[in-house]
Every structure is written in C-alpha cells, then in structure tokens.
N, C-alpha and C positions, 0 to 999 in steps of 0.2 A: 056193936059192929066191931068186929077187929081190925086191928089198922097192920095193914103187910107192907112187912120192911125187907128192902135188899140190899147182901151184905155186899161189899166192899169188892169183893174177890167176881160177884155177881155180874157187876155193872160194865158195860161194852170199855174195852179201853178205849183212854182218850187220844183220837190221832192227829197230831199237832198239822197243819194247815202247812200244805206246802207254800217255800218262797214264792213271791210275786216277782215277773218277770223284773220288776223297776227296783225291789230291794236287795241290795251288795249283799250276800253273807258277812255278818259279826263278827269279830274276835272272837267272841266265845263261843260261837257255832261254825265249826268247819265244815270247808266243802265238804257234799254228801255226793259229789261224784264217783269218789272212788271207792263208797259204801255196795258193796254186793245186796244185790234183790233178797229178801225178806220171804217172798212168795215162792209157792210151789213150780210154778209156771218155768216151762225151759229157759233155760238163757239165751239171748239172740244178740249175736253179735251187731252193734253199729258204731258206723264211724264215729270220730270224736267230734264233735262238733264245738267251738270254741264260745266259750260262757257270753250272754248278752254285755255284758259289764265285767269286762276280765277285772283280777284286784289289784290293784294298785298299792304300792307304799308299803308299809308295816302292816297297816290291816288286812292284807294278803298272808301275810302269814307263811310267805315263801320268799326265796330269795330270788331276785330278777335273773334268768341265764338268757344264756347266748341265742341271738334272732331266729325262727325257724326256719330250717332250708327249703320247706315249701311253700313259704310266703316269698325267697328270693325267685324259687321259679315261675310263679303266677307272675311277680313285676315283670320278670323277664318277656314272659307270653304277653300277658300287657303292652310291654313295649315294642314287643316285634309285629303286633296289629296295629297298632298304631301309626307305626312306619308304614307297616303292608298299605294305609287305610289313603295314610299321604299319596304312595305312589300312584295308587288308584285315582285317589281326585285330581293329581295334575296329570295324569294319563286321558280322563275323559276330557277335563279343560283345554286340553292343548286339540281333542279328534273331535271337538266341538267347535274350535274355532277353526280348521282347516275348513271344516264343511261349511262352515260360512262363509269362507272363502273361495270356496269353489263354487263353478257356474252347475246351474241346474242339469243340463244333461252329461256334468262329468261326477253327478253322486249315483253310484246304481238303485237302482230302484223309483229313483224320482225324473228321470228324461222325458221331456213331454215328448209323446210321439207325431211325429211328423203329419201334416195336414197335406202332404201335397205338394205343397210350393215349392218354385223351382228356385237354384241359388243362381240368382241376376247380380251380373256385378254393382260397382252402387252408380246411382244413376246422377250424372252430371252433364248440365247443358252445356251446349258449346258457346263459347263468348261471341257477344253482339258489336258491330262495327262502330267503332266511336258515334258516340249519341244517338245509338238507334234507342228504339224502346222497345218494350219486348210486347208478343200480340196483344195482348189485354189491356194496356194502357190508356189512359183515356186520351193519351194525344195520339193512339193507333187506331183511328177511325175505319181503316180500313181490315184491319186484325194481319197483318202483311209480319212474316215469319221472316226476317231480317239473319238471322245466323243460316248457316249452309243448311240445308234441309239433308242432306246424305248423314249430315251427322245429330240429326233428330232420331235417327229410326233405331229404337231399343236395338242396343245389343243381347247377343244371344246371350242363355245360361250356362252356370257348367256344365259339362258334359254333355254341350250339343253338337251336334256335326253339320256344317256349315251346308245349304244348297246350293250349289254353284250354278243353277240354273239364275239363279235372281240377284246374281252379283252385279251384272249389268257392265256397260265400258263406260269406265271411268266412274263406275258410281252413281250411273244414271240408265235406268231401264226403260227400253223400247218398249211403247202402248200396246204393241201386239203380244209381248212375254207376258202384261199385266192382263187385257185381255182375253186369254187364255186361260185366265182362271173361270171365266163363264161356260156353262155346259154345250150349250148350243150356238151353231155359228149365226141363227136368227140375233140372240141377245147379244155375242159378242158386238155383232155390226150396229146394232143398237145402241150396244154401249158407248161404243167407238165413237159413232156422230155426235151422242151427247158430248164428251167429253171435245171434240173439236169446237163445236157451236159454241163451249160455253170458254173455249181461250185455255186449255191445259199449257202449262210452261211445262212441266218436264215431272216424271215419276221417280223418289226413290226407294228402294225398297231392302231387305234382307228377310231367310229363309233359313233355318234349321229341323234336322230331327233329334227329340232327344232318345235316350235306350230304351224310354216302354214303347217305343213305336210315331208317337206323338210330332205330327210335321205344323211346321207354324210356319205360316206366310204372313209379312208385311208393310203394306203398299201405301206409300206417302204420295198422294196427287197436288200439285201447289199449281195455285192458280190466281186470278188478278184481284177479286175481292172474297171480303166474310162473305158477303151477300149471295155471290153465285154459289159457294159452297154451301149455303144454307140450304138456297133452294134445291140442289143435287141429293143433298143427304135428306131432306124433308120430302119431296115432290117426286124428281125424276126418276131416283134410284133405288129408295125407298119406302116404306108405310109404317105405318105403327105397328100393326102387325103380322107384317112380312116385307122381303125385300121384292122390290120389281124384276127383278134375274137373278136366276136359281146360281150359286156357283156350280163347280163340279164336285158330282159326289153326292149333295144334296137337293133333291126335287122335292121333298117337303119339308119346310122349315116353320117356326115357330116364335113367338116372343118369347125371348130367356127368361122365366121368371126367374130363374135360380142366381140370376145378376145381378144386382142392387141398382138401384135407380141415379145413382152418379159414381163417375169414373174417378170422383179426387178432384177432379178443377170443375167449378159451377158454371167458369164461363163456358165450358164444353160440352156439346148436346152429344148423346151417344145414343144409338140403339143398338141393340143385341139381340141373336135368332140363336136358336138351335134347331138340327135336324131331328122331326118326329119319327116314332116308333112306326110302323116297323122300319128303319134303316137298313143298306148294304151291307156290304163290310167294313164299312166304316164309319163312324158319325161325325158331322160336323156340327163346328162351330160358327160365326162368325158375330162379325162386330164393324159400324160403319161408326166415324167420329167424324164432326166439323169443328175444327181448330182454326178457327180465325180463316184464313187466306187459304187452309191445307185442310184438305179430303182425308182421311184416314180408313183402309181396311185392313181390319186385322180378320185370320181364316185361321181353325185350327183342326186339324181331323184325324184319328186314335180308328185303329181297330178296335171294335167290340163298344167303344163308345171312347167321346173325347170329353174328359175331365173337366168338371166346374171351375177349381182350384184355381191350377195352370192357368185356364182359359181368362178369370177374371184378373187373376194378378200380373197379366200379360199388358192388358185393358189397360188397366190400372194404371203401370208405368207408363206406356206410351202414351198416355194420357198426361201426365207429369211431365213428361219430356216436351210437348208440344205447347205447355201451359205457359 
C-alpha cells in the first residue's frame, strides 16, 4: 500500500483564533483594528465603536491624549435629562397634591352629578323656654312642642319664590286658607269639623315655587295632645293606603312606595301618597306626619310629574325639625 504524503506548501493555512471578548491585546500583539480586511468582499464603512477593555498603562502601547469631545456631549445630554427628569417629577408631585386638595366637584371630569336635591339652608331648631323639654322626652308625656311652632316650619330652598298666599298674619294662618287645600267643598266642611271637635290651637305654615315649576305647601296643625294627633293622622284623615280627602289636583292617589319607610326621627309616624297615572297637568305629592302634639302636611305638585328627590328630602327635614 502506498502511504500519501502532503507537502507543506499543501496543507490549509493555519488561521490563529480570534481574541476572546475577556482577553486585552499583548505587547507583542497589536491592535488589529486598524489592520485593513484581507478579503475580497467590499469594504463597508462602520462607526468606531470603542474596544470592550480599552488599554490601559504601557501595555497599550499608546500614549494617553486628551478626553474625547463626544463623551463631554453625551454627560452634557445626560445631564440636561436628568434635570428635565427632576422638573417633571416635582411638576406631577405638586398637581397631585392640589387635586387632593380640591373637593370633588371642582376636579373636571370627577363632579358627581346632581341627584335632585334642593340647597335647604342648614336646619336649626329654635330654642326651648327655660326647662322645657323637647317633644320626645320622656318627661313630655304629652309630646307638647314647647318652641314657637312658626319657627318649626322648614324654610324654603335656594332659589325658591316665596307664596304669599300662606304667609298668614303674623305668622299664623286662618283654617279656611288651610282648608282650601281640599278639592271639594263636601271634604273641606268635613275637614273643618274634625279639626274643631278635636281642639286645633292655631295653623302655621309656608309655601314656595322653585324654577322647574315645583310648588310646595306646608301646614303645621298644633293641638292639645300626641294622642288626638295620632288618631287624626291614623283614623280620621287618613289610611294606609290612601288619604280620606283628596287634596286639589289629585283624585287618585296612592301609597308612595318610592318613600322609605322612616322620615329620620322614629318617634314620627308618617305616611306618604302619590297621585296615580293617568294624572292632570300636574302630579301630586303629599305627606301627613304626627309630631308629638303637631299634625304635619306636607303637598308638593310639578307639571308633568312631581319629583321623588325634592319630595322626600322635603319629608325628611321637616321631620328633623319637629323631632
């Protein structure tokens, strides 16, 4: 068998293994940066890009020069974001903390929108005669309303326009102005007598409209005990579910389901109607309350229909007020 030999000149050259990115160039090996390509292949220009392990010392093999002017621009841009980056974070921290400062309906976009309710100014009783006690007390057996009752009867809200029909003289309104809130002169006279029979001392009452239209009547009756107001507001005047005389305006009325079943004070029994469909031109409300020693009607009636809201936050107060 012949043994096949290759010569020298034969054998592929040997191509020394390039740097590893972790080994510095030697002294005796200079950089091959600046060695021109070997290959046929075009030359394509690219940026310089700066060695992973620039040289340091003697073993570099250069002499150290002067810092380069595009490393001072880069700190420069560095540093003018940096700033930028500060003004930005105390710019959000500062319009972070106003908004927490401000009330809800003065951020836009977050105002809850209005439910209705009318702006009643805030509601304060009127002061009781030295050592009275106020209706509810348990040494007021009789539930007997000791402060001036004229100044029991909610006042109106903003932007209402006073009825001067039910201003009354002096603060006190004739039974026949009150009355007159019943449709028919049958129920009027009806009404009339019960309120004689049962001992009325005196009515007081006030009346507004606000600008959607909405007229609110209400009639404070005071009389000698809880007891006869019970039975007027339970018995004579009304039912559970309906009253005994229609006011005006409404000839079919109903239990308010849309009312909650307490007014705010427990000791105050209340019931509530509204006028059924099909309604006039205008729908009513109303509301009878027994406040210890005082009768309470509250009426309220809206073209096209008289609002729940209004109607119960009306309740509500005057119901506070009497408690």
């Amino acid at each position: 068998m012949t043994e096949q030999t290759t010569s020298v000149e034969e054998q592929a050259p040997v191509v020394p293994a390039p740097p590893t990115a972790d080994a510095p160039p030697t002294a005796d090996a200079p950089p091959t940066a600046d060695v021109p390509p070997t290959t046929d292949e075009p030359l394509v220009e690219r940026a310089a890009e700066p060695p992973l392990h620039p040289p340091v010392g003697p073993a570099a093999g250069v002499a150290a020069g002067p810092p380069v002017k595009k490393d001072r621009r880069v700190l420069r841009a560095v540093l003018r974001w940096t700033a930028a980056a500060v003004v930005f974070a105390a710019v959000g921290t500062s319009a972070a903390y106003g908004i927490t400062r401000m009330e809800r309906t003065d951020v836009p976009g977050l105002a809850t929108e209005s439910d209705g309710r009318w702006d009643y100014p805030e509601i304060t009783r009127p002061p009781l005669p030295t050592g009275s006690p106020r209706p509810f007390d348990d040494a007021n057996k009789a539930g007997t309303h000791y402060a001036d009752l004229r100044r029991l009867v909610l006042s109106a809200p903003k932007g209402a326009k006073a009825d001067a029909a039910l201003s009354g003289e002096d603060g006190w309104l004739a039974p026949k102005t009150f009355l007159a809130e019943y449709a028919s002169k049958d129920d009027r006279d009806a009404v009339g007598q019960l309120l004689t029979d049962n001992g009325l001392r005196n009515i007081a009452a006030r009346g507004w409209r606000m600008p959607d239209g909405t007229h609110t009547r209400i009639y404070l009756l005071h009389f000698g005990t809880a007891s006869v107001v019970d039975d007027l507001n339970g018995v004579e005047l009304t039912s559970y579910g309906a009253p005994q005389y229609a006011v005006r305006g409404a000839a079919t009325v109903s239990r308010d389901v849309e009312s909650p079943d307490h007014a705010g004070v427990d000791e105050i029994t209340r019931l509530s109607y509204a006028e059924t469909k099909p309604y006039g031109a205008e729908q009513v409300r109303e509301a009878y309350l027994a406040a210890g020693d005082t009768l309470a009607l509250i009426v309220q009636s809206r073209k096209g229909g008289a609002k729940a809201v209004p109607f119960q936050q009306t309740v509500a107060l005057q119901s506070q007020l009497l408690g």
